[in-house]
C-alpha positions, 0 to 999 in steps of 0.5 A: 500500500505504501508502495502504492501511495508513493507511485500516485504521490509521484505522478500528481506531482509530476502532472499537477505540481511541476509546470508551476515550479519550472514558471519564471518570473520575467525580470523588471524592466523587460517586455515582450518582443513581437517577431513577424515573418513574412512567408511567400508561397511559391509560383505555381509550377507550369502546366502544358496547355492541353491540345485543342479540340478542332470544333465539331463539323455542322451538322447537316441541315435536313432536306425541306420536305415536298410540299403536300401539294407537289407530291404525285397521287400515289396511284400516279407513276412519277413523272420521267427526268426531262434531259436538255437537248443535246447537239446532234454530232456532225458528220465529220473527222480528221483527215489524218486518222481513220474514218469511222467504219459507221456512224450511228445516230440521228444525223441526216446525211447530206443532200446528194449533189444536183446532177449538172447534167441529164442521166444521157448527156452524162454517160455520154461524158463518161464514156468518152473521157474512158477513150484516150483519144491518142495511143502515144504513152506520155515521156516521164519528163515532158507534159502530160498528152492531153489524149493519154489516160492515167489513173486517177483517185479524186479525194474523199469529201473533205472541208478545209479551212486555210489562214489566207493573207492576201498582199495588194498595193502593199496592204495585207489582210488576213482572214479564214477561207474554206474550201469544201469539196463534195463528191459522190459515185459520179459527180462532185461539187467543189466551193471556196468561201472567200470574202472580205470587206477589204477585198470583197467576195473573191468565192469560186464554185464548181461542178461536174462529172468524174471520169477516167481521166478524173475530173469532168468540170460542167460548170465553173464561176468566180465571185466578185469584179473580174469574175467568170462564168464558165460552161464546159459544153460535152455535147458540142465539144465547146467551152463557152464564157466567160460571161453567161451565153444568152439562149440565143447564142449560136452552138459555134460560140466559144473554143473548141474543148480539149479532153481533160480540160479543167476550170482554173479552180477544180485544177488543184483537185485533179493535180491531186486525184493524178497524184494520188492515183500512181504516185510513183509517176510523179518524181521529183522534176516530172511535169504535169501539163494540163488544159486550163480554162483562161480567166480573160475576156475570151473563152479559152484554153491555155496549156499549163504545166506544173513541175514537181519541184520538191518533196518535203516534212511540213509541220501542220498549224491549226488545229493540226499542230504538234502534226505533220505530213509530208507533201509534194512541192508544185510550181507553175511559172507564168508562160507570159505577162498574164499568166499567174504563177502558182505554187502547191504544196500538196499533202499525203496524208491528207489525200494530197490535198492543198496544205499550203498555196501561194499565188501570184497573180500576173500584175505582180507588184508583191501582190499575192495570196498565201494559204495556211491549212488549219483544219481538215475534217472529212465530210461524210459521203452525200447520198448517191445521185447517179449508180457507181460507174468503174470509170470512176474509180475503187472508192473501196480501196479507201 
């Protein structure tokens, strides 16, 4: 029990007695000292700014629903989609590629040409250019006979659109000229649209017959001041004009027609249906002669020889551009003070059409007229006005 008592003795005076001995009284004179301190919290550590959300896309609008009104009964079917006219395709192709096989849709092939002559008078023609008129065989290097026949392949029916610039009095203007050439199994029809302020309507028209000996020209006229008008009479053997022949002129007017005359127009084309028919008759320096009607005052017939000058790799313009073909240089110098002097050059992959003509009219001074081949399209075959004749020629070998 003392034990006891003594332990509790120690611990109330450890828990009660002891603060109040180990207090001290603060001496005279002293007082209490206040400290401050000042405490500045740290800046706040960065933080990578968080990625960017990119805004969200808009919604759709939704569709406006029809009309009641506008709805079809439901016992009705819909009404077909209306579609806009389509332009119908034309009818024609490059004459540097293939032509089509057959041509489908809802074209109308052209118009056949007008017979210029009567179904009788016609054959008559035909059968009289398929008789040479000489057994002589031309020489290589002299003019072609007028009576000899060589074979001949006219042109596909083709339009051609040339750059022409024409020099006169030192002045130049150039303008578009196209020239359109049409033929079927016996006849063709052949124009050149060439007109402008400055100059006036200079347009040339021709038509007639192919036969052996190529083109049979029937008729011919010029446009415009020192125009003509030409008629190439079969039946009495004359060539009458230049101006038209009144009804009652007599059957003895004009000149007398030599076989395988040519108008001074269409003579390209037979230059080029010769060419195309035997090339390799026509070397470079062979000659070429043929009949050509005067453009004078006088109805006549002037013999006219074109040589081949040269051969040569023509890049095209135009349309034709980034192509090329090669092409045969005819020249024609002037027999004399009116006669004009012509240049061709005439291409082979373009049936040896015109791709290039300088013409230098008898007046001389720098005046002349230059063509520049642009376009060339192959027109398709006008509806047959005569039945097929071999007199002129396999148009299946194309």
């Amino acid at each position: 029990m003392l034990v006891a008592l003594l332990v509790l003795a120690l611990h109330a005076l450890l828990l009660l007695g002891l603060p109040h001995w180990m207090r001290t009284a603060p001496a005279a004179g002293d007082t209490p000292v206040f400290q401050f301190r000042t405490i500045v919290p740290e800046p706040p550590r960065p933080t990578a700014p968080e990625p960017t959300k990119p805004p969200p896309k808009p919604k759709p609008k939704p569709k406006p629903k029809p009309r009641p009104e506008s709805r079809p009964a439901p016992d009705s079917p819909p009404p077909p989609p209306v579609e806009p006219p389509s332009a119908a395709p034309i009818p024609t192709t490059s004459l540097l590629q293939a032509p089509p096989r057959a041509v489908f849709g809802g074209t109308m092939p052209p118009l056949p040409i007008v017979p210029p002559l009567p179904p009788d008078q016609t054959a008559a023609v035909v059968q009289q250019a398929a008789q040479p008129a000489s057994s002589a065989e031309p020489d290589a290097g002299a003019p072609d006979l007028p009576g000899a026949i060589r074979p001949v392949q006219p042109p596909r029916s083709a339009n051609l659109t040339y750059q022409t610039t024409v020099t006169q009095a030192g002045r130049q203007v150039t303008l578009p000229s196209t020239i359109v050439w049409q033929r079927d199994e016996q006849y063709y029809k052949l124009s050149w649209d060439f007109y402008g302020p400055a100059i006036g309507d200079r347009g040339r028209q021709v038509t007639g017959l192919l036969t052996a000996r190529g083109l049979a020209p029937v008729t011919a006229q010029a446009m415009g001041a020192g125009g003509y008008h030409l008629t190439f009479d079969y039946a009495q053997s004359r060539l009458r004009g230049p101006s038209p022949q009144p009804a009652s002129a007599p059957e003895t007017a004009g000149t007398p027609l030599q076989p395988g005359a040519q108008d001074p127009f269409g003579a390209w084309l037979q230059l080029a249906a010769l060419i195309a028919g035997d090339p390799a008759q026509y070397p470079v320096g062979s000659r070429i002669g043929l009949p050509i009607a005067s453009e004078g005052e006088e109805p006549g017939l002037r013999a006219t020889e074109f040589i081949v000058a040269d051969e040569r790799d023509l890049e095209l313009t135009g349309e034709l551009a980034n192509q090329h073909s090669p092409a045969l240089h005819l020249v024609h110098e002037p027999a004399g003070d009116q006669d004009t002097r012509i240049e061709l050059w005439l291409g082979k992959r373009l049936d040896y059409l015109p791709i290039r003509l300088l013409i230098s009219p008898p007046a001389g001074g720098g005046d002349r007229i230059e063509m520049t081949l642009r376009q060339a399209q192959l027109l398709r075959p006008p509806l047959s006005s005569a039945p097929a004749s071999p007199a002129s020629g396999d148009e299946s070998a194309r």
